[in-house]
C-alpha positions as CSV (number, residue, x, y, z in Angstrom):
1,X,2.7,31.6,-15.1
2,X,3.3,28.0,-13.0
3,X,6.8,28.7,-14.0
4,X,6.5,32.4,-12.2
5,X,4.7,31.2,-9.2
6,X,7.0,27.8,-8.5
7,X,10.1,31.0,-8.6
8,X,8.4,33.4,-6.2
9,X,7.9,29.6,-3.9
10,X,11.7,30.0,-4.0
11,X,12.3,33.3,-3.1
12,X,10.2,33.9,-0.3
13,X,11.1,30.6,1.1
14,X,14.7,32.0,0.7
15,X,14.1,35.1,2.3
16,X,11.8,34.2,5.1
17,X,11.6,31.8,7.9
18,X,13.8,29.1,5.6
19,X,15.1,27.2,8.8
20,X,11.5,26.5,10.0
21,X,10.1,26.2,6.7
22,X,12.7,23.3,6.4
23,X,11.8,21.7,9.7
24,X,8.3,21.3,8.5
25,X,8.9,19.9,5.1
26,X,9.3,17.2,4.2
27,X,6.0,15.8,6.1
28,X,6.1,11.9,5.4
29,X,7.5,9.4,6.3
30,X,5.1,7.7,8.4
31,X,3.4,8.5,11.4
32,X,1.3,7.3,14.3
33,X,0.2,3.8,15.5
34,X,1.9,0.7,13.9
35,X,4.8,2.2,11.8
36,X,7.1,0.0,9.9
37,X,10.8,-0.1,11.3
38,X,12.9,1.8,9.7
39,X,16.9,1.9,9.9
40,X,18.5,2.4,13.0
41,X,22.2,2.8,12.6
42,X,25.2,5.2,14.2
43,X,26.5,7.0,12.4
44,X,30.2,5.7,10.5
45,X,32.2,8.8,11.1
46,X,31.0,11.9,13.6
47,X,31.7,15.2,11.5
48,X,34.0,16.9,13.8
49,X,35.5,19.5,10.9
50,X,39.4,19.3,9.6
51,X,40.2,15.9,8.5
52,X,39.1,12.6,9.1
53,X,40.5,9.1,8.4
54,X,38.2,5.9,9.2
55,X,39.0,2.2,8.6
56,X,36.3,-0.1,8.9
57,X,37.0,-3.9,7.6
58,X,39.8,-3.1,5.3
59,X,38.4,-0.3,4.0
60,X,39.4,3.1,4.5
61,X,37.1,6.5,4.5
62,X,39.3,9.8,4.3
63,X,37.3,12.9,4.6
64,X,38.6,16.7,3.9
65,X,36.8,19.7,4.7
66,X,36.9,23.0,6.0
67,X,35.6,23.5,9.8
68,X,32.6,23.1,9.5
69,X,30.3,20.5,10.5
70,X,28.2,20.1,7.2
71,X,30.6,21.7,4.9
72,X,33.1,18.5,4.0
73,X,35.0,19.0,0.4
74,X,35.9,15.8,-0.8
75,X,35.3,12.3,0.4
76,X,36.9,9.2,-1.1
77,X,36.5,5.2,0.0
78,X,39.1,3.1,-0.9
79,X,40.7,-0.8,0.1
80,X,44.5,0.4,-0.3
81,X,44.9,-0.6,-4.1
82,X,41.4,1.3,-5.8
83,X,39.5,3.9,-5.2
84,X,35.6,2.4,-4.9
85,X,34.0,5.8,-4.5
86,X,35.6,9.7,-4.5
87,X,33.5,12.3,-5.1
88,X,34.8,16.0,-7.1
89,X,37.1,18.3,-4.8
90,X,35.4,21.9,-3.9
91,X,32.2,20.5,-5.6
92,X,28.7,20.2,-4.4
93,X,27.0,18.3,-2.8
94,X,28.8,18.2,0.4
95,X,29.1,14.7,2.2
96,X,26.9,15.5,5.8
97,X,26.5,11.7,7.2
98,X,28.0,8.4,6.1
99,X,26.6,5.2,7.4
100,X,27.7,1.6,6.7
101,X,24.9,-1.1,7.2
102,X,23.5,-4.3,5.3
103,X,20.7,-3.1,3.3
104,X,20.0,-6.2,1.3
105,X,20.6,-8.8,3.6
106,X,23.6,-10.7,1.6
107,X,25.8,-10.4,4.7
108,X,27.8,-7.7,3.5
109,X,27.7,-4.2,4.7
110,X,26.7,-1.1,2.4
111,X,27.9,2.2,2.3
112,X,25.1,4.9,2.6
113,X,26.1,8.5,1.6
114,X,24.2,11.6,2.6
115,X,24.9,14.9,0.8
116,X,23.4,18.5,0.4
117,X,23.1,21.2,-2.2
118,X,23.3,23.3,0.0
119,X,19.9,24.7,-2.0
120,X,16.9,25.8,-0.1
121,X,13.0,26.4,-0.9
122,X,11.4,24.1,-2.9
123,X,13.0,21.2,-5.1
124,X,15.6,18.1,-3.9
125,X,18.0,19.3,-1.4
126,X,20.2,16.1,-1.1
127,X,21.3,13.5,-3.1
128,X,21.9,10.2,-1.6
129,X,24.7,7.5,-2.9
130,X,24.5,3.7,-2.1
131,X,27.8,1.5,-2.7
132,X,25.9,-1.8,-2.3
133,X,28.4,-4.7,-1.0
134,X,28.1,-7.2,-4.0
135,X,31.1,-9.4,-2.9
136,X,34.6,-8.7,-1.5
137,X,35.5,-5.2,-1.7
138,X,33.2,-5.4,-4.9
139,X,30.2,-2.6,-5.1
140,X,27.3,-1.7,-6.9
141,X,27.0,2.3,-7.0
142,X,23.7,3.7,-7.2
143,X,22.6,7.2,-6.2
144,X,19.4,9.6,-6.5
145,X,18.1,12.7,-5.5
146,X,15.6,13.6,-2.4
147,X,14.7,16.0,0.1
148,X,15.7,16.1,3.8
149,X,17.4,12.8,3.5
150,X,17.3,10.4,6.9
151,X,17.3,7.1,8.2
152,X,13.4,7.0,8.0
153,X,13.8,6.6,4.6
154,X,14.6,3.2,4.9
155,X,12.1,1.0,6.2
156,X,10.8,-2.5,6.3
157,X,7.5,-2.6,4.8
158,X,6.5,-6.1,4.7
159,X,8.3,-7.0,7.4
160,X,10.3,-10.0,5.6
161,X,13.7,-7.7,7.0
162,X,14.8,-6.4,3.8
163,X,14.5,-2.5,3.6
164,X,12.6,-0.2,0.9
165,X,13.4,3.5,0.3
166,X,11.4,6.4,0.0
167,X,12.4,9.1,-2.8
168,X,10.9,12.4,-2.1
169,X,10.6,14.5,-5.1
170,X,8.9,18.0,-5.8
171,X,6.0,18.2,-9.1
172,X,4.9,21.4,-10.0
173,X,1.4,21.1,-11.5
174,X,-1.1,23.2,-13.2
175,X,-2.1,25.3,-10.5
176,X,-0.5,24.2,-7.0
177,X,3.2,22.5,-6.6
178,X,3.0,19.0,-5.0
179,X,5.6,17.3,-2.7
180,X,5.3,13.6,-3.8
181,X,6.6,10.6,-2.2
182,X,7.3,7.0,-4.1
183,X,8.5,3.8,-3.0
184,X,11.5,1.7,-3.8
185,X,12.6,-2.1,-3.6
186,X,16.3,-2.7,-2.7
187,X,16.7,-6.1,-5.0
188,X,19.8,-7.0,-6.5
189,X,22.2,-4.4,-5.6
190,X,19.0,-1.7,-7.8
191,X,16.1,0.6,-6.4
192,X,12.9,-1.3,-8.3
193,X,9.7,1.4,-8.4
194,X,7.3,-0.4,-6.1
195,X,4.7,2.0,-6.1
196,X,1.9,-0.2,-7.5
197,X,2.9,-2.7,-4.1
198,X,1.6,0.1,-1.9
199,X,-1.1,1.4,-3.4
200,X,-2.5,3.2,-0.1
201,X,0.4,4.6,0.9
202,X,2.5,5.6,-2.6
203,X,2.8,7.4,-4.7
204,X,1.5,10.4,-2.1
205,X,0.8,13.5,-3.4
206,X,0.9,16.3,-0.4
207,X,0.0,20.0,-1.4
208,X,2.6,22.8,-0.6
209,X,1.5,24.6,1.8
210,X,3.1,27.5,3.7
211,X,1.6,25.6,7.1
212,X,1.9,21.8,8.2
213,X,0.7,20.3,6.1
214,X,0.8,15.9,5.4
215,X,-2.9,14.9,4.3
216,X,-3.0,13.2,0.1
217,X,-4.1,16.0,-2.0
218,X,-7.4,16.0,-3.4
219,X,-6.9,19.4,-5.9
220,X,-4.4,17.1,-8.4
221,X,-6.2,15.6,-10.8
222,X,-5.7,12.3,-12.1
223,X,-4.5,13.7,-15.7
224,X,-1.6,15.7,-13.2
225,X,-0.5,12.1,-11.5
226,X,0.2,10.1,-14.3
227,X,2.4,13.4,-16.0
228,X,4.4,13.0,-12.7
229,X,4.3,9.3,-13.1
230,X,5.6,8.9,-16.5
231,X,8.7,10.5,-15.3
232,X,10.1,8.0,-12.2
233,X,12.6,5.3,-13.4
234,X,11.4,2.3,-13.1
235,X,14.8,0.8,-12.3
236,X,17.7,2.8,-10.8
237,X,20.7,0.2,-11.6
238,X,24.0,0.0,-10.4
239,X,27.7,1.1,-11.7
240,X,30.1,-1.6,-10.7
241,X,32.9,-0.7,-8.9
């Protein structure tokens, strides 16, 4: 029956108003008085369609895509001799925003890769790769999957200038499906759970709803959370590259 109910979610978010729907989920990051900063960066490459070719400190970014703005086939990173990240030819996810910034204050920049499943309803929509900068042209690839991926993801919780990230994932519990929100540390070229540093913020809970919607549930029982909970890596470590 939950199984039934998360499809028909799907379908009539599918069929509907799916562009609005979109715009109002996901509902966190923060809002209101006294927000922590969050990364500001421009953009590495502006998706213009076609091909693009980018070289940024000895490093170059080749795009190929079909003219489209969101729509790119195949991206591959490379420092003339290797490749240090290429993702699979007419493949999803599609590459939608590369940014190149220090994450993890060693002084080196990081790559940060946006893509889409193109998917739409309920469920991750975007998967997110991280080549952290571990020395010379030597990376640490990580990558995960969220929803509605942005730069707001990143922020600076305890203001010390070193950036966390917020995963967005999708729970479907006994009765009602859950948008839920958890917290990473950036340490050591890994995502660390930090979840039990925020306790008043993370993990959040926020009930689907057809209608805005951002308030902590109070219909998922504590039985539900730790079923969710016993699911998130603890540690999301790095592939040298």
């Amino acid at each position: 029956m939950k199984k039934a109910f998360t499809l028909l979610l799907i379908i009539v978010s599918c069929l509907t108003e799916a562009e609005a729907y979109m715009e109002q989920y996901p509902p966190f990051p923060f809002k209101g008085k006294n927000l922590p900063p969050h990364l500001e960066v421009e953009e590495l490459i502006k998706f213009e369609g076609g091909a693009t070719v980018k070289k940024v400190e000895g490093l170059q970014v080749e795009l190929l895509g079909p003219d489209s703005i969101h729509s790119w086939e195949w991206l591959r990173i490379g420092d003339g001799e290797r490749i240090i990240f290429e993702t699979e030819k007419d493949n999803t996810p599609f590459a939608y925003a590369i940014y190149y910034a220090d994450l993890d204050n060693n002084r080196l920049k990081d790559f940060i890769i946006f893509s889409s499943y193109h998917s739409c309803g309920l469920g991750v929509n975007d998967r997110v790769d991280i080549l952290f900068q571990t020395g010379e042209y030597a990376f640490s690839h990580i990558h995960y999957d969220t929803m509605s991926a942005s730069l707001k993801d990143f922020v600076d919780m305890n203001g010390d200038g070193v950036y966390e990230v917020i995963q967005t994932d999708h729970y479907a519990g006994r009765r009602h499906s859950y948008f839920v929100y958890s917290i990473y540390d950036i340490r050591e070229a890994e995502l660390r759970n930090a979840n039990k540093k925020h306790p008043k913020a993370f993990p959040k809970f926020i009930w689907f709803t057809y209608k805005p919607n951002d308030k902590p549930s109070t219909r998922i029982t504590w039985e539900e959370k730790e079923d969710y909970l016993r699911t998130l890596p603890e540690v999301i470590r790095g592939e040298r590259r």
